[in-house]
FIDREN-558132 format. One record per residue: x, y, z of N, C-alpha, C in turn; residue in three letters. Coordinates in steps of 0.1 Angstrom, whole numbers, padded with zeros to 4 digits, always signed. Last residue first. Example, Ala and Ser with C-alpha at 12.3 -4.5 7.8 and 13.67 -1.06 7.14 Angstrom:
BEGIN
+0128-0022+0071+0137-0011+0071+0129+0000+0079SER/+0132-0057+0078+0123-0045+0078+0132-0033+0078ALA/
END
This chain:
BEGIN
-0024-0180+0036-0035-0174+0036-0038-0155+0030UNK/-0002-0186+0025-0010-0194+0023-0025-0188+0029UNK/+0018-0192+0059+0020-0190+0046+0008-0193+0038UNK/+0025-0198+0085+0025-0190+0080+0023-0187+0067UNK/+0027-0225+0087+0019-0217+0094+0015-0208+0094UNK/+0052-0231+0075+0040-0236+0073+0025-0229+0075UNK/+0071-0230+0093+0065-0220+0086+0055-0222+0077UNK/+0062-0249+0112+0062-0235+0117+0054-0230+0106UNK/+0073-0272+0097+0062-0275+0100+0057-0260+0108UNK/+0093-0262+0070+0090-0265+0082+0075-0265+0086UNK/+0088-0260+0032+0088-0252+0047+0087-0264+0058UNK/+0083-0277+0012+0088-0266+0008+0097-0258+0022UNK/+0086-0314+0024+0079-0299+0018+0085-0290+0019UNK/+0100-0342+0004+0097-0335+0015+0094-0317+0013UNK/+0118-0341-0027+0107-0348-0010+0110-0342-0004UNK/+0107-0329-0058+0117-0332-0043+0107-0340-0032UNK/+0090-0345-0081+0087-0333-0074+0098-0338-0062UNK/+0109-0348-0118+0099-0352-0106+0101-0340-0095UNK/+0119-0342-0143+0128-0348-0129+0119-0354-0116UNK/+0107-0334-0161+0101-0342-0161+0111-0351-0148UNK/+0119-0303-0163+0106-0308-0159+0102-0323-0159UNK/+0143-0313-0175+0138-0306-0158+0124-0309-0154UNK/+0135-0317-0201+0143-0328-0192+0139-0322-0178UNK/+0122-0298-0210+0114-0310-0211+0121-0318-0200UNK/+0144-0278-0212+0134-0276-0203+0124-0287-0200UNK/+0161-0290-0231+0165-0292-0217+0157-0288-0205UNK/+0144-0293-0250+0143-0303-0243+0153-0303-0233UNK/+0144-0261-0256+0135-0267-0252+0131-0283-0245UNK/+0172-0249-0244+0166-0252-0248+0155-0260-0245UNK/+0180-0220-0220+0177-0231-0221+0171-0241-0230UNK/+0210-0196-0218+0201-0200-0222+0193-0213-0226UNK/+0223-0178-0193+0224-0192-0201+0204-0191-0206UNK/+0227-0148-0189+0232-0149-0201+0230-0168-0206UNK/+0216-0151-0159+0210-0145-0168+0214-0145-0190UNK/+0237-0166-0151+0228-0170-0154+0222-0163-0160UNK/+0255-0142-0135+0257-0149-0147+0250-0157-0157UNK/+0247-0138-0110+0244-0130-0122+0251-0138-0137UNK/+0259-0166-0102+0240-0164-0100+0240-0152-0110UNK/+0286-0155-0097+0281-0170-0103+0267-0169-0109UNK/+0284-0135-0087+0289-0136-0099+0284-0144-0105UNK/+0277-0143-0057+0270-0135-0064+0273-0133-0082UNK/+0295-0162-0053+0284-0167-0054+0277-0156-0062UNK/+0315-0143-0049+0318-0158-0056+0308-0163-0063UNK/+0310-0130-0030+0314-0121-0043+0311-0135-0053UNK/+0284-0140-0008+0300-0138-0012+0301-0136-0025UNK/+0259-0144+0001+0269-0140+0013+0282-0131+0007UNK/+0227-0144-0015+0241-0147-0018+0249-0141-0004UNK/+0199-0150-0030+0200-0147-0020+0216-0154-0020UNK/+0180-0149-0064+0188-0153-0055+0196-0149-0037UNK/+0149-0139-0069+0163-0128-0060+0173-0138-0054UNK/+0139-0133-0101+0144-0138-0095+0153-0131-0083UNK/+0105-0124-0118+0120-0121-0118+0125-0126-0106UNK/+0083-0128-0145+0088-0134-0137+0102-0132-0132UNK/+0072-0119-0175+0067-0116-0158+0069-0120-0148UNK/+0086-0139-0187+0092-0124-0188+0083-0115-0176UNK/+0087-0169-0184+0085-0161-0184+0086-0144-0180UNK/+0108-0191-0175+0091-0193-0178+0082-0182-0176UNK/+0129-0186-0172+0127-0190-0187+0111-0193-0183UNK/+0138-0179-0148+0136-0169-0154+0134-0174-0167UNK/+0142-0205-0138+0130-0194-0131+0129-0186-0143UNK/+0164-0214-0152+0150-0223-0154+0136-0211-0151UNK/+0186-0200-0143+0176-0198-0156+0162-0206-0158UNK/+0181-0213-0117+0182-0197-0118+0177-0197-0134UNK/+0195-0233-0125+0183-0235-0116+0173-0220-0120UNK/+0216-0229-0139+0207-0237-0148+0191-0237-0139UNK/+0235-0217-0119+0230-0210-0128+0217-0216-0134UNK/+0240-0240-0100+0229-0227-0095+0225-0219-0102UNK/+0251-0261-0115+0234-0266-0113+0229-0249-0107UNK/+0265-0243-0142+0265-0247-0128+0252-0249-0129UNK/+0268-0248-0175+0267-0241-0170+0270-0248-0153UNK/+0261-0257-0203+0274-0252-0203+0276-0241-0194UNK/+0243-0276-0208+0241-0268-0210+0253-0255-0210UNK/+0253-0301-0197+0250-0297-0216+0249-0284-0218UNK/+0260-0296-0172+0269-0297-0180+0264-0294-0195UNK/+0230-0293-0166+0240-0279-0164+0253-0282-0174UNK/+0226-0321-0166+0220-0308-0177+0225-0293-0177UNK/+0239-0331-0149+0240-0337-0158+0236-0325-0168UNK/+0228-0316-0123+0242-0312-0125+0246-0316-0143UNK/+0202-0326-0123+0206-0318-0127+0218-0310-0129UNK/+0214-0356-0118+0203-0353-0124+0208-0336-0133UNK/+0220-0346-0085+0230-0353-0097+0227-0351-0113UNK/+0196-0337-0080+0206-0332-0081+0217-0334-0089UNK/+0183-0363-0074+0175-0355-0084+0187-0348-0086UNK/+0198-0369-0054+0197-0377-0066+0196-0367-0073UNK/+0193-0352-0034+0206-0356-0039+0204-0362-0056UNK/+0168-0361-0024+0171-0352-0037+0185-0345-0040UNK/+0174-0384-0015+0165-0389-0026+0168-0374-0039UNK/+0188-0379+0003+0190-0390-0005+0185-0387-0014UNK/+0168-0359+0020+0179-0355+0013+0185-0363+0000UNK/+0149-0377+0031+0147-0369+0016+0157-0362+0012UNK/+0164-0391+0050+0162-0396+0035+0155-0389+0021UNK/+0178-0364+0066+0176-0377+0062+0170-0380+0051UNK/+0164-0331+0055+0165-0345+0065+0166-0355+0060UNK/+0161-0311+0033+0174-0315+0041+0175-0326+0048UNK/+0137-0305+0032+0142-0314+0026+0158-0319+0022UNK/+0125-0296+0062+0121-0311+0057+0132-0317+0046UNK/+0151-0283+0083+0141-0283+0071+0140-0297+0064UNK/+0165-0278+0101+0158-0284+0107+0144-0282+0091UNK/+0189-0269+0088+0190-0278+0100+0177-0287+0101UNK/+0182-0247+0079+0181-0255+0071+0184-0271+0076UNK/+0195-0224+0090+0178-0226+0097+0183-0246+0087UNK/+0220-0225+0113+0216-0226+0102+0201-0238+0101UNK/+0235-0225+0135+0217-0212+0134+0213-0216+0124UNK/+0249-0241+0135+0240-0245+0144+0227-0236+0143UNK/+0262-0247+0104+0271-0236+0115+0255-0242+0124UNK/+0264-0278+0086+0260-0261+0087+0267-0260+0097UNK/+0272-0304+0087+0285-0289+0082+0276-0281+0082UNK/+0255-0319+0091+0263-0316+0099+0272-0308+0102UNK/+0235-0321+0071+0232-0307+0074+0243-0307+0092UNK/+0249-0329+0040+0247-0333+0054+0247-0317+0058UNK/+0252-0317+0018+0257-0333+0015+0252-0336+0030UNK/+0256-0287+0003+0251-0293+0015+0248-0310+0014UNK/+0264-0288-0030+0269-0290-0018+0264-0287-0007UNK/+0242-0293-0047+0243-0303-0042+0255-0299-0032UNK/+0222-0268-0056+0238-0268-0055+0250-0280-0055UNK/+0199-0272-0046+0201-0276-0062+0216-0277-0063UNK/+0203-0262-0020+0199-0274-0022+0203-0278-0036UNK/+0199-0233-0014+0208-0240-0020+0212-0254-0022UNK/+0176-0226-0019+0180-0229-0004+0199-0235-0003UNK/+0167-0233-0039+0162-0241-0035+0167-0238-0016UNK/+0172-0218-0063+0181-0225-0061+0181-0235-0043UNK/+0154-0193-0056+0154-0203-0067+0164-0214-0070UNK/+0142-0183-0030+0149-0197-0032+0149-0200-0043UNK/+0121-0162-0050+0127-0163-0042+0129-0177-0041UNK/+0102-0144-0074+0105-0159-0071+0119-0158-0063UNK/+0082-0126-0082+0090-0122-0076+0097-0137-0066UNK/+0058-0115-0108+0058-0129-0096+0079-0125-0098UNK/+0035-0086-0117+0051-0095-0113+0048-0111-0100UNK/+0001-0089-0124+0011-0087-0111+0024-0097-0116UNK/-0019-0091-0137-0008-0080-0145+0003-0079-0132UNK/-0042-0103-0134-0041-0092-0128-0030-0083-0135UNK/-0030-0131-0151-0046-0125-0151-0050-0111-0149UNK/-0012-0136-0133-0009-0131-0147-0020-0125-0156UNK/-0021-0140-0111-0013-0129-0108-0011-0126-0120UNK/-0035-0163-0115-0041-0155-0109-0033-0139-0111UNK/-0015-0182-0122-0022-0177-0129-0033-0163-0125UNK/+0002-0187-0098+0009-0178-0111-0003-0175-0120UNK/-0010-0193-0084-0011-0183-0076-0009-0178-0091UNK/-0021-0221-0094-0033-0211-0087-0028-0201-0084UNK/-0005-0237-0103-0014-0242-0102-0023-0233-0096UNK/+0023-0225-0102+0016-0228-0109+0004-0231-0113UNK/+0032-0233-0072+0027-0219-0076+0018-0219-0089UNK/+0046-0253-0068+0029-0251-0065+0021-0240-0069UNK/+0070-0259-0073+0062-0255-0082+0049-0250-0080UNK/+0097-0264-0066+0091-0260-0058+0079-0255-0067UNK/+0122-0272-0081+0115-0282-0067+0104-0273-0061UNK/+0125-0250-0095+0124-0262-0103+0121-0273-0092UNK/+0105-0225-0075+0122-0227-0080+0113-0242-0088UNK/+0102-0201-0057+0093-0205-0069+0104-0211-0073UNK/+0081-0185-0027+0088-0193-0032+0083-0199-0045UNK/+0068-0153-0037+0063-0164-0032+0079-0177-0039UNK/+0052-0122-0042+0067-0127-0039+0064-0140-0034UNK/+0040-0103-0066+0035-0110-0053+0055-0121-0051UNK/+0040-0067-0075+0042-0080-0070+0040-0086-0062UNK/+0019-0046-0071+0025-0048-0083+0034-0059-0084UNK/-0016-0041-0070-0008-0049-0066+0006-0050-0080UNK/-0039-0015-0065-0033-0021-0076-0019-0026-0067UNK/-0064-0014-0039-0049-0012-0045-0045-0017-0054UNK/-0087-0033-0036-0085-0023-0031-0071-0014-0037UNK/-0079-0055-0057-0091-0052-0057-0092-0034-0045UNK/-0059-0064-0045-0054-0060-0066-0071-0049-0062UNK/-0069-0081-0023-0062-0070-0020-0058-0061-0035UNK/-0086-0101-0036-0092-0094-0025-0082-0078-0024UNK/-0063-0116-0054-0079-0110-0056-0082-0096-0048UNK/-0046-0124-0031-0045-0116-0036-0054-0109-0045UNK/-0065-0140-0019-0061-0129-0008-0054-0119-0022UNK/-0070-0162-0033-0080-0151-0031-0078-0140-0026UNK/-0043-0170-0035-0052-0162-0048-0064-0157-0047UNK/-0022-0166-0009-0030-0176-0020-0036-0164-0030UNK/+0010-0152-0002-0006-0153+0003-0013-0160-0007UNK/+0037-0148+0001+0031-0159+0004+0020-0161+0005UNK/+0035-0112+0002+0046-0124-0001+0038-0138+0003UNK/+0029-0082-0025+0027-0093-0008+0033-0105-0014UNK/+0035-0047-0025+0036-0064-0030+0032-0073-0021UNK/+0031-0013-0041+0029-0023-0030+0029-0033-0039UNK/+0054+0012-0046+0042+0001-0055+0039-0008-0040UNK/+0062+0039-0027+0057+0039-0044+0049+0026-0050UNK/+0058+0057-0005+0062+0036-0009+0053+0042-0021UNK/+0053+0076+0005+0063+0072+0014+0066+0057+0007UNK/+0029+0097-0003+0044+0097-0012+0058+0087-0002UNK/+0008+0091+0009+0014+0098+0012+0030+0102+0011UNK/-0004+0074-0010-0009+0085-0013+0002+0096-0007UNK/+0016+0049+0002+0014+0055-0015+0011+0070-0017UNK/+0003+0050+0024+0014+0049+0026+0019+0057+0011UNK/-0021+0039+0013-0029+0055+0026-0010+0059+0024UNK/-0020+0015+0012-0023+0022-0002-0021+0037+0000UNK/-0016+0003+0036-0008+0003+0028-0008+0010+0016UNK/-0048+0009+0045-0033+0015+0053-0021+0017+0042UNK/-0055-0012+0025-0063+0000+0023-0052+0013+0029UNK/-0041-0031+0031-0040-0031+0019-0045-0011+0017UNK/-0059-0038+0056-0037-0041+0054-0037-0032+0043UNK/-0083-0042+0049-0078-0031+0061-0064-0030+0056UNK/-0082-0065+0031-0090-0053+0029-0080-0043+0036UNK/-0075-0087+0045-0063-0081+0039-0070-0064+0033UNK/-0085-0091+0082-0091-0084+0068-0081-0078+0057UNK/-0068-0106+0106-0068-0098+0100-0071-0093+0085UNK/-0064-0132+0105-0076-0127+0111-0076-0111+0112UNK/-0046-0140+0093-0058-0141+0088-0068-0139+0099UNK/-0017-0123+0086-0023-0130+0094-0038-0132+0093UNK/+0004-0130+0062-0010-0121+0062-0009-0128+0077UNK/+0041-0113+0054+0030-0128+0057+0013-0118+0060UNK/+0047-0093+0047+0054-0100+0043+0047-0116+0046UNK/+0037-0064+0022+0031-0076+0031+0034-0089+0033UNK/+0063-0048+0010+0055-0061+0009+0050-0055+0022UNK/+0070-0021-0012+0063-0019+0004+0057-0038-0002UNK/+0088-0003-0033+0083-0020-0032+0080-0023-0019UNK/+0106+0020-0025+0099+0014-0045+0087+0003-0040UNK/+0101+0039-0003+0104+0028-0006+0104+0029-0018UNK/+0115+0074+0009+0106+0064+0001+0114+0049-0002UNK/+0134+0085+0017+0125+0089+0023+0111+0082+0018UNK/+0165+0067+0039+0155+0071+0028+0143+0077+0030UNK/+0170+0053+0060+0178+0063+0054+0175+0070+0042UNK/+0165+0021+0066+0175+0021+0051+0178+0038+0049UNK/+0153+0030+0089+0164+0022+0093+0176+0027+0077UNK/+0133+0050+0083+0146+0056+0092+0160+0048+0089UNK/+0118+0030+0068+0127+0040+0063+0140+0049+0071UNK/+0113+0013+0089+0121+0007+0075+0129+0020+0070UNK/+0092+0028+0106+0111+0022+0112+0120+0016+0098UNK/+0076+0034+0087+0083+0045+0093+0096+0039+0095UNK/+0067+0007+0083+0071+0018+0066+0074+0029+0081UNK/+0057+0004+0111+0068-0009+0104+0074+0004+0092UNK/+0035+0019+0116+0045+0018+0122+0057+0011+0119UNK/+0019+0009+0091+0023+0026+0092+0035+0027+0096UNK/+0013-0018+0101+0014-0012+0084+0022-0003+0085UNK/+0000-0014+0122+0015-0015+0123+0024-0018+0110UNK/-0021-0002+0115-0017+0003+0127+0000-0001+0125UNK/-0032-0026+0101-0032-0013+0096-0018-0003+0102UNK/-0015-0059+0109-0023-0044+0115-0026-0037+0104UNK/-0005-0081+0106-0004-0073+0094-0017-0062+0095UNK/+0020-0099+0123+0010-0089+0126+0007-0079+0114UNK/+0034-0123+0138+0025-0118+0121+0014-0110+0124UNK/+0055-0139+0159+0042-0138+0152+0040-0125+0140UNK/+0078-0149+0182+0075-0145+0168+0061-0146+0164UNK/+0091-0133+0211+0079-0140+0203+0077-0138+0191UNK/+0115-0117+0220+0120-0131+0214+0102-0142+0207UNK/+0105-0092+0221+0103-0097+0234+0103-0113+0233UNK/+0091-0093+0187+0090-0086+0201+0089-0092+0212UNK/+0092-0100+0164+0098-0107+0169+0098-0101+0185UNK/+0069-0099+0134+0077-0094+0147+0082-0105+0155UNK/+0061-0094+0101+0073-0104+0106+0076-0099+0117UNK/+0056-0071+0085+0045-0079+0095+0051-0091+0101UNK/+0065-0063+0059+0066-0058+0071+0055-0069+0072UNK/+0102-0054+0037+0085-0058+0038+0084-0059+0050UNK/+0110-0038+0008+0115-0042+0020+0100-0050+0024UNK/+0130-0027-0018+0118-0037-0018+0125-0038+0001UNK/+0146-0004-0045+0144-0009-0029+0129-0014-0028UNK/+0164-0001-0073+0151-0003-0069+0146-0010-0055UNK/+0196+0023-0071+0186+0009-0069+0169+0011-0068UNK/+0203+0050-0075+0207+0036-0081+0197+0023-0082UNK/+0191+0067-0055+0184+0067-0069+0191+0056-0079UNK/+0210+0062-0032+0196+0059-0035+0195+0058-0046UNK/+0241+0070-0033+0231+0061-0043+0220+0053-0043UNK/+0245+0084-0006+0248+0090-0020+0248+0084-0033UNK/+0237+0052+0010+0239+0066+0009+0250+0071+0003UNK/+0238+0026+0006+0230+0035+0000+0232+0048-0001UNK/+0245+0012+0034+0257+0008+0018+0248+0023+0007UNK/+0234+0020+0053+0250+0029+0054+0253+0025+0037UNK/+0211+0010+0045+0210+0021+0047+0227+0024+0044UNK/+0221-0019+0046+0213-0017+0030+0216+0003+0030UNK/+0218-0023+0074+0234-0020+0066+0234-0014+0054UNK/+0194-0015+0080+0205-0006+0086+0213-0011+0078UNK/+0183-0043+0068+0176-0026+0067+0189-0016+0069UNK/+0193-0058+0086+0200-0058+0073+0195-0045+0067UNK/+0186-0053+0115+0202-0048+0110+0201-0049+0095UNK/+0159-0058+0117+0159-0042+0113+0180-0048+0108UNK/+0162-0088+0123+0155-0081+0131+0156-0060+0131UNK/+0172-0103+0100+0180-0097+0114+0176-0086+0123UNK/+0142-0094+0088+0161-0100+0082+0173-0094+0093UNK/+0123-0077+0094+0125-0095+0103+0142-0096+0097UNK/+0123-0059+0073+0121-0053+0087+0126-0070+0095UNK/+0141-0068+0045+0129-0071+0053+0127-0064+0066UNK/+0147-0069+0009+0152-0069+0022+0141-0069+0033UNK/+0161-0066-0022+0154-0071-0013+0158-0075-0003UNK/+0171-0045-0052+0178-0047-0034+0162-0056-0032UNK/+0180-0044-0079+0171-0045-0072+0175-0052-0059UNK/+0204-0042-0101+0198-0030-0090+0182-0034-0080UNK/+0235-0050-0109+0224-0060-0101+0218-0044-0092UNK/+0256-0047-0124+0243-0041-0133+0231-0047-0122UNK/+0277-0048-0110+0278-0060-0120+0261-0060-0128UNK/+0285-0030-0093+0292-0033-0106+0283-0040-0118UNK/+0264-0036-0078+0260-0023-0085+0269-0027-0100UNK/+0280-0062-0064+0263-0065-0071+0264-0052-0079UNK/+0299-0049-0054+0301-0059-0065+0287-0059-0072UNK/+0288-0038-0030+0291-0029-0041+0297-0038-0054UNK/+0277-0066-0021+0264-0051-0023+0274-0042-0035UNK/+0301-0074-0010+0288-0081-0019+0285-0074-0027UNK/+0310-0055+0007+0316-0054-0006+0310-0063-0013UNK/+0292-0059+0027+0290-0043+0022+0299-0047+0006UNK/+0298-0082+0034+0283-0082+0026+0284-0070+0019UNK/+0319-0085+0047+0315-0093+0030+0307-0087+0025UNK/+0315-0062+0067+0326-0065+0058+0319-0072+0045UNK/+0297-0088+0082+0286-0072+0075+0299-0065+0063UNK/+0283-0113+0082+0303-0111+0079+0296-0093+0077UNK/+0267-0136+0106+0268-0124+0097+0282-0116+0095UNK/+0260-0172+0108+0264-0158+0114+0266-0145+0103UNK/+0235-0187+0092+0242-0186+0094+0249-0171+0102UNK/+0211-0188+0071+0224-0192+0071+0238-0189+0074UNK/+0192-0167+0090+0191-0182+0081+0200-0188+0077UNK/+0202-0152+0120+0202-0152+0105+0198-0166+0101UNK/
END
């Protein structure tokens, strides 16, 4: 796991907190513990499928401990069969493409993945991380109904080529880490108190001195949460969702605590020079991804 060992206990009572609390869009992945979060999503679902809106995604393998990116046609098909056995359903809502591999024609991916649609097994397709021609390329065989890409107040790049492209086409932007990884939180203070899986160990803006630096920025923001009459994870979280109504957020949460906290945001609202003030905090240090995932992303 990314942060950390797995409580499946918390998470199933997470999950029925989240329904409480009006939270119906599930995201999840064939890679997110290699099929188990698929399978838990599955036991928590049954006898309220038709509650939620289900999003899973595919081309993340891990076969035989090698990781790589396989966004086959072939394994398009093969991945949307094992998702659905796993979640117990007989349709998706939201089929991603969870990374491209580029040597693979997103043409072919996209055309398999449309062939999935026809055959009543995934209602909208999405893709996660790919630039603006790939999504061009793919809106162009298949109507695209989200694109899913890191998007938070440290993390902007988006802006500059994908968000316009996708607003152009009529495609949702589907903004993940909006609280940075939990970074905006300012409690990670040292990546000595993670647990040793914890991916963020070895992420650029956790290390050493760029931590310092966006500690600061942090501080910063905690300052404007207070005016605002909120937590830096709410004020992070509304930030995403104040730059527009084609734009929706998946926090990522463990515990009832956290999850409350993050739906709650939805009710702060930002003025305009508290939006002038964020934006003008400057860009974090150090990059979005590891030097891996990097590797991944972007084409």
């Amino acid at each position: 796991m990314h942060y950390g060992v797995r409580d499946e206990p918390a998470s199933l009572a997470t999950l029925e907190r989240a329904l409480e609390l009006g939270v119906t869009h599930l995201d999840t992945s064939a890679s997110y513990g290699d099929g188990h979060n698929e399978e838990l999503l599955g036991r928590f679902l049954r006898g309220r499928r038709d509650q939620v809106f289900l999003a899973t995604k595919f081309a993340i393998r891990r076969d035989g401990g090698v990781h790589r990116v396989d966004s086959s046609p072939q394994w398009a098909r093969e991945s949307c069969e094992q998702s659905l056995a796993r979640l117990g359903t007989d349709v998706i809502d939201l089929f991603y493409l969870h990374r491209r591999n580029p040597s693979v024609p997103v043409e072919e991916t996209v055309a398999a993945m449309a062939q999935l649609v026809a055959d009543g097994k995934v209602r909208h397709l999405g893709l996660s991380e790919v630039n603006a021609d790939t999504i061009r390329r793919a809106h162009a065989v298949h109507p695209i109904a989200a694109s899913q890409i890191e998007y938070s107040m440290f993390s902007r790049e988006i802006e500059s080529t994908v968000l316009p492209v996708c607003r152009e086409l009529g495609i949702s932007t589907v903004a993940y880490a909006p609280v940075g990884r939990g970074l905006i939180t300012g409690k990670v203070t040292t990546v000595e108190t993670l647990p040793d899986t914890d991916s963020r160990r070895n992420h650029p803006r956790f290390d050493g001195s760029n931590l310092d630096h966006n500690l600061a920025l942090v501080e910063r923001v905690r300052e404007i949460a207070t005016q605002a009459g909120c937590t830096a994870a709410q004020l992070a979280i509304a930030w995403v969702l104040a730059q527009g109504d084609d734009i929706v957020t998946i926090p990522g949460t463990k515990t009832i605590a956290y999850l409350e906290e993050n739906t709650a945001a939805d009710a702060v609202r930002l003025t305009r020079e508290q939006l002038a003030e964020i934006s003008a905090l400057g860009p974090a240090a150090g990059d979005r991804l590891n030097a891996f995932a990097r590797t991944l992303v972007g084409h």
